[in-house]
N, C-alpha and C positions, 0 to 999 in steps of 0.2 A: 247555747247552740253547740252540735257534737263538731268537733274537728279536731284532729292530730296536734300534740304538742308540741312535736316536733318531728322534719321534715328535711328528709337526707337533699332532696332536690325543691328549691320553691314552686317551681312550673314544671308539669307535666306534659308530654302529647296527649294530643286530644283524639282517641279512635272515633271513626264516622259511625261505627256501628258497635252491633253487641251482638254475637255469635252464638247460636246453642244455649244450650240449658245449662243450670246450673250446676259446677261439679263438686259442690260442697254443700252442707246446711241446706240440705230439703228433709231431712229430717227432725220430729219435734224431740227436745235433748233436756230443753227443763221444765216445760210445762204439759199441761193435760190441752191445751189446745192451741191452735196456731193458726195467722194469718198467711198465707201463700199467694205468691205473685203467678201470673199468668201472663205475663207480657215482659220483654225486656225495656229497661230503661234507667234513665239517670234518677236517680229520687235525693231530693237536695236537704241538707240537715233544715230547712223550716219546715219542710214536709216531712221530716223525721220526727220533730219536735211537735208540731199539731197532732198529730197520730198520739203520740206518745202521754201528751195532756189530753186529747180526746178520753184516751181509754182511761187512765189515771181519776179522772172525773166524774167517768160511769161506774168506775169501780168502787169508788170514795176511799173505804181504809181496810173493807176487804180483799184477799187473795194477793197476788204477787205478780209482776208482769218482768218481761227482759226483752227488750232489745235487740233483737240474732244482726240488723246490719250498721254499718257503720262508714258517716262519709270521709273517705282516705282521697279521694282523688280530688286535685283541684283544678276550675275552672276562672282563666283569664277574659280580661274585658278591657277594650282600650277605652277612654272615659267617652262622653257626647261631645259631639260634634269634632271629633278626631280626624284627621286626614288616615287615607290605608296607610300601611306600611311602618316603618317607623320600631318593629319588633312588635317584643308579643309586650300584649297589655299586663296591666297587674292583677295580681290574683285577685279573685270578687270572692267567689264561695265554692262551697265543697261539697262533692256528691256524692252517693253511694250507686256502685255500676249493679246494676238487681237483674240478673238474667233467671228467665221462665225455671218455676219450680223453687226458689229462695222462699224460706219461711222469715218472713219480716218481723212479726211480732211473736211471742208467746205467753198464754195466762197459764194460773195456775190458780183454785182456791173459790171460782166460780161455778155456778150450776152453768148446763146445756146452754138456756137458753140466755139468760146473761152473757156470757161469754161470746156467746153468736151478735148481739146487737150492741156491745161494744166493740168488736172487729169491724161489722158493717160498719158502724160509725166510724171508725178510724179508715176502714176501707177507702170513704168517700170524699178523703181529705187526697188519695193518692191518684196522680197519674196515670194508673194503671189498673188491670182489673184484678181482681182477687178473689181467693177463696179462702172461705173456714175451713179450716181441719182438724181434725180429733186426734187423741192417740186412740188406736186398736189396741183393748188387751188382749 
């Protein structure tokens, strides 16, 4: 599972929301095609990790894939049946913040339509909607 090795602060604030689009990496930078998010949201390293063996899978030991997000931000949980208050709970897991227009995954080394239905397929593991995208030469 992806998480930081180490972590200047253990506990984070937690924003209610996620703001505008993406102002980095909406461009494809290593591969010939790309998955892109259309929705903001929290996407959590198991959902990184299933995407990641979805495509890995369909791919077998052809072409190359990368990763573009990464979960950095951590989320706290007070354990079951907890009373409120009492401080913040301990860390549980960790998220990657993905605002609209982030390209999540990237292939390389695949035809058209391969590379479209292993995206779908990893699409359908995520919380949110997505698109395939190409590079333009």
């Amino acid at each position: 599972m992806l998480m930081p090795k180490r972590v200047k602060y253990r506990k984070t604030h937690s924003s209610p929301r996620i703001k505008g689009n993406t102002k980095g990496g909406a461009a494809l930078l290593f591969g010939e095609y790309g998955l892109k998010a259309l929705q903001p949201r929290w996407i959590t390293a198991r959902q990184i990790e299933s995407c990641r063996v979805t495509i890995m899978r369909y791919m077998r030991k052809k072409g190359k894939m990368w990763v573009r997000i990464f979960p950095d931000k951590v989320i706290t949980k007070h354990p079951a049946e907890t009373r409120m208050g009492k401080g913040k709970g301990a860390p549980d897991h960790w998220v990657a913040v993905v605002k609209p227009g982030r390209i999540l995954f990237e292939l390389e080394g695949l035809d058209n339509v391969s590379a479209r239905e292993a995206m779908t397929r990893a699409g359908h593991k995520l919380p949110i909607r997505t698109r395939f995208v190409a590079r333009e030469y």
